[in-house]
PAMI-800765 format. One record per residue (C-alpha): residue number from 1; residue in three letters; x negated, y, z negated. Coordinates in pm, 1 decimal. Example, Ala and Ser with C-alpha at 12.3 -4.5 7.8 and 13.67 -1.06 7.14 Angstrom:
BEGIN
NODE   torba   zake         c1         c2         c3
NODE       1    Ala    -1230.0     -450.0     -780.0
NODE       2    Ser    -1367.0     -106.0     -714.0
This chain:
BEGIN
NODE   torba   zake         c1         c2         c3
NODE       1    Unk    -3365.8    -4707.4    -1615.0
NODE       2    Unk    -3412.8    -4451.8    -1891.9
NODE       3    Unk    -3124.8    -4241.3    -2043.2
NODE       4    Unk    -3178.6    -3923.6    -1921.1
NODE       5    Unk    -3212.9    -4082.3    -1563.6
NODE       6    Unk    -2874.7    -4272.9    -1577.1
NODE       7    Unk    -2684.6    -3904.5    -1700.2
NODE       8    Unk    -2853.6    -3738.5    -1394.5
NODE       9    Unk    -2727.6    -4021.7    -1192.9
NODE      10    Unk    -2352.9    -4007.4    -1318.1
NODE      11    Unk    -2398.5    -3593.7    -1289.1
NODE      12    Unk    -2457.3    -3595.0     -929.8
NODE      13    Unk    -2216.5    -3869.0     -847.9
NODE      14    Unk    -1939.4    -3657.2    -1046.5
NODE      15    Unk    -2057.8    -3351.3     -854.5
NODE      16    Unk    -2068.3    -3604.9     -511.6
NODE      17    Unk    -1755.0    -3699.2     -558.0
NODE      18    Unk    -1627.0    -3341.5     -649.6
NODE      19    Unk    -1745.3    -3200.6     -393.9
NODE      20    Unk    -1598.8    -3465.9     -117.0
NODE      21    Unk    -1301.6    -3429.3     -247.4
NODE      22    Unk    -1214.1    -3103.7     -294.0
NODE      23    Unk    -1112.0    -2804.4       -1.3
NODE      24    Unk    -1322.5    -2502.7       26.5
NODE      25    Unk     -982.5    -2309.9       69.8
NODE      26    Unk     -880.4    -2382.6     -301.7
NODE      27    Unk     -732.4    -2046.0     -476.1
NODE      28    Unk     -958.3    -2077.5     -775.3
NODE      29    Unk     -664.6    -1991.9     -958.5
NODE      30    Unk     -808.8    -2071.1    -1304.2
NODE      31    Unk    -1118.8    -1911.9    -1276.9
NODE      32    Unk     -979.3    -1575.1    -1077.6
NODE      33    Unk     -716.7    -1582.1    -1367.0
NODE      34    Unk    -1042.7    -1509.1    -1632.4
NODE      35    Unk    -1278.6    -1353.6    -1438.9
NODE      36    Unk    -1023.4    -1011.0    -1480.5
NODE      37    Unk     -943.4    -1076.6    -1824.9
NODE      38    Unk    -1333.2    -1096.2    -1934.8
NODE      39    Unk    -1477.7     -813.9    -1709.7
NODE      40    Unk    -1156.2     -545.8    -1865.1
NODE      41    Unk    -1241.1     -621.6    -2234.5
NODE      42    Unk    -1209.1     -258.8    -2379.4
NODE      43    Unk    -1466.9      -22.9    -2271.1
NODE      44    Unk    -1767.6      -28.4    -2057.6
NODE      45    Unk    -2010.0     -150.5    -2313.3
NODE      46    Unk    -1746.1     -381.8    -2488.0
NODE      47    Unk    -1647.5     -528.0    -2144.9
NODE      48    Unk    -2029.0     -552.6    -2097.4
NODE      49    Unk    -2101.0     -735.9    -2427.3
NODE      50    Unk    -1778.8     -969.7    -2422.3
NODE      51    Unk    -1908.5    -1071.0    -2037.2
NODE      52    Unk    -2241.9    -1113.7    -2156.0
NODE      53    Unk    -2174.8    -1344.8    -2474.4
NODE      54    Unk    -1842.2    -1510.4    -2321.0
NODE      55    Unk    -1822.4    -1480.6    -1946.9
NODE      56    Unk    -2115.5    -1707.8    -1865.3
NODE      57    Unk    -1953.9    -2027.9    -2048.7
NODE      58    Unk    -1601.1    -1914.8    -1995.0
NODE      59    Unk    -1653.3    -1886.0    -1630.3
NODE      60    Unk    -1853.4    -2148.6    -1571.7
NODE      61    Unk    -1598.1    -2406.1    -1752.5
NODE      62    Unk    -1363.6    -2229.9    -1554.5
NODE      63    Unk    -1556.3    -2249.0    -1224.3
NODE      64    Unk    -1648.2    -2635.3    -1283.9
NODE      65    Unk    -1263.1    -2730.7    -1362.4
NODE      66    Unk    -1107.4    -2569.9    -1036.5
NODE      67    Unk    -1373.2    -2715.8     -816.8
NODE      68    Unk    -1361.1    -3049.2     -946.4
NODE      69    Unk     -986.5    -3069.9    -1065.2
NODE      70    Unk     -746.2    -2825.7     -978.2
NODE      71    Unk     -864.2    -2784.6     -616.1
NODE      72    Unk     -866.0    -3166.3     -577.4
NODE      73    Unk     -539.0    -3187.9     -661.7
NODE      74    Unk     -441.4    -2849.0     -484.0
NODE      75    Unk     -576.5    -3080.5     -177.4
NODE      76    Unk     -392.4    -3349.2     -231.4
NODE      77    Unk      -46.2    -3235.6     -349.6
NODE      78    Unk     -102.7    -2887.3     -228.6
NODE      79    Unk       44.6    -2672.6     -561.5
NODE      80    Unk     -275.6    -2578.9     -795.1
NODE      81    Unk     -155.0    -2642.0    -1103.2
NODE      82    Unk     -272.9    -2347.6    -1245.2
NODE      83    Unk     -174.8    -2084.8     -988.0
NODE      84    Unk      149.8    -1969.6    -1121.6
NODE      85    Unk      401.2    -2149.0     -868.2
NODE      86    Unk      493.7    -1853.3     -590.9
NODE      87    Unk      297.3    -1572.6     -744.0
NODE      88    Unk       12.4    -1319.5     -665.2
NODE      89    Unk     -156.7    -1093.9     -834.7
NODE      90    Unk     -442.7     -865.2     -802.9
NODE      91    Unk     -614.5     -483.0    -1014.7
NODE      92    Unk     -801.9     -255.6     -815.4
NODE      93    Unk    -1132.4      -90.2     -903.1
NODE      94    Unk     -876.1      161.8    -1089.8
NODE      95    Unk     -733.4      -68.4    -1337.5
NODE      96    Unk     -387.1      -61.7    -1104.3
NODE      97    Unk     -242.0     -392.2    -1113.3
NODE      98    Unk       18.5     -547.2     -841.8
NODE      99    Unk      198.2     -834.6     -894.4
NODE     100    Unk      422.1    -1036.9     -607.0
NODE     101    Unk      647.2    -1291.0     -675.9
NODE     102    Unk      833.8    -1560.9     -417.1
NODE     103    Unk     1163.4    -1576.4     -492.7
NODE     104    Unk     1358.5    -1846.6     -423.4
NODE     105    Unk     1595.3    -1699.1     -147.5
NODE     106    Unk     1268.3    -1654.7        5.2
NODE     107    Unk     1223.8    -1235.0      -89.0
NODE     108    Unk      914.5    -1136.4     -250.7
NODE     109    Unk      902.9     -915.0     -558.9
NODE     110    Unk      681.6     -642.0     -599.6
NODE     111    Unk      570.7     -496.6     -920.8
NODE     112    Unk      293.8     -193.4     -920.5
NODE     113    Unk      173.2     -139.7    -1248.5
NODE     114    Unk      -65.1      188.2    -1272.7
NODE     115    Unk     -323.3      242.4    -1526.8
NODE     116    Unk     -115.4      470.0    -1720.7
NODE     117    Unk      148.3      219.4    -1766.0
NODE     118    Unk      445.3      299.7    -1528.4
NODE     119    Unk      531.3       63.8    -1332.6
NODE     120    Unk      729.8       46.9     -961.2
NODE     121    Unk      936.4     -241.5     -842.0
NODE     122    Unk     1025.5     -334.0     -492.3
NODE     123    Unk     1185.5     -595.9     -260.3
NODE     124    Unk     1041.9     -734.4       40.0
NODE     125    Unk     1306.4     -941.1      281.4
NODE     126    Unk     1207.1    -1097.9      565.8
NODE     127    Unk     1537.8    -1157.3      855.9
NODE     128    Unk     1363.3    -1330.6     1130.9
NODE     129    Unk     1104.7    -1116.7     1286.6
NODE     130    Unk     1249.9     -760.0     1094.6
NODE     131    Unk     1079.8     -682.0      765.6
NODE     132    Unk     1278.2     -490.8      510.3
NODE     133    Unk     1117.9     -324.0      237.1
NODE     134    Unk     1383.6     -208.2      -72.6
NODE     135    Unk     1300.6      -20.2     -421.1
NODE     136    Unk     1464.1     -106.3     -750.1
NODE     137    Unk     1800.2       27.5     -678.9
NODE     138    Unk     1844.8     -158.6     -348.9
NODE     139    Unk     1768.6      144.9      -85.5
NODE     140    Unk     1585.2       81.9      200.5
NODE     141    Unk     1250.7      256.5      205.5
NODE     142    Unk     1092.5      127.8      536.7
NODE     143    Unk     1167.8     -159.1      802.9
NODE     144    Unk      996.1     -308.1     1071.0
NODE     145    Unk     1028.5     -555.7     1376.2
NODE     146    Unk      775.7     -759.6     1481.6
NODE     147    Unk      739.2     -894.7     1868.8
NODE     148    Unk      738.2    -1295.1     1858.4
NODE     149    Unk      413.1    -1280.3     1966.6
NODE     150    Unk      266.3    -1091.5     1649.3
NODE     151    Unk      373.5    -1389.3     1436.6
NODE     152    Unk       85.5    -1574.1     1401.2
NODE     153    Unk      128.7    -1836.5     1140.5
């Protein structure tokens, strides 16, 4: 068997083996983490050039290592290494960014960062089937109770 026959061999067991081991429901943590950071590079052209001369290997590494590592092992010990333990993050088409965090008494902290750079905090509590929702100095803004049957998780 030539060479090039035996690396196509070991490439599609690799991507086999990947693929029957991983979950479809992986976060993609890793590559969701640089897609962001390469697509807002400065302006419209620079974020355009930077995608064009970095994103395609970037991403693809990226890609390639959370299908075939970090969602394996998200499977199997369900934590993804690279998904920063209990938080979320996401930036609207406007450049606003918000950023929630699991505490460990079980709150979640919310952070709303706007393009112009000021920023919002707030704490979500959870008391059974009432939701709280607090801002920064600990005044409630808005609370709601949910009917047992609305909880469906």
């Amino acid at each position: 068997m030539s060479i090039k026959k035996r690396i196509l061999c070991m490439v599609l067991v690799v991507f086999i083996a990947g693929m029957s081991f991983s979950s479809c429901a992986g976060q993609f943590a890793l590559f969701n983490k640089a897609h962001p950071f390469i697509g807002n590079l400065g302006g419209k052209w620079i974020g355009a050039i930077v995608f064009w001369i970095l994103g395609g290997p970037v991403l693809s590494i990226c890609l390639f290592a959370d299908t075939f590592i970090f969602n394996v092992i998200e499977f199997w010990t369900g934590n993804n290494v690279i998904a920063s333990g209990n938080t979320f993050e996401q930036i609207d088409e406007n450049g606003n960014r918000l950023t929630a965090v699991k505490n460990e008494d079980g709150t979640l902290s919310v952070r709303v960062t706007e393009i112009t750079g000021e920023t919002t905090d707030y704490l979500l509590e959870r008391a059974g089937n009432n939701f709280s929702m607090f801002d920064a100095d600990g005044a409630l803004l808005s609370s709601y109770t949910v009917a047992y049957e609305e909880l469906a998780y």
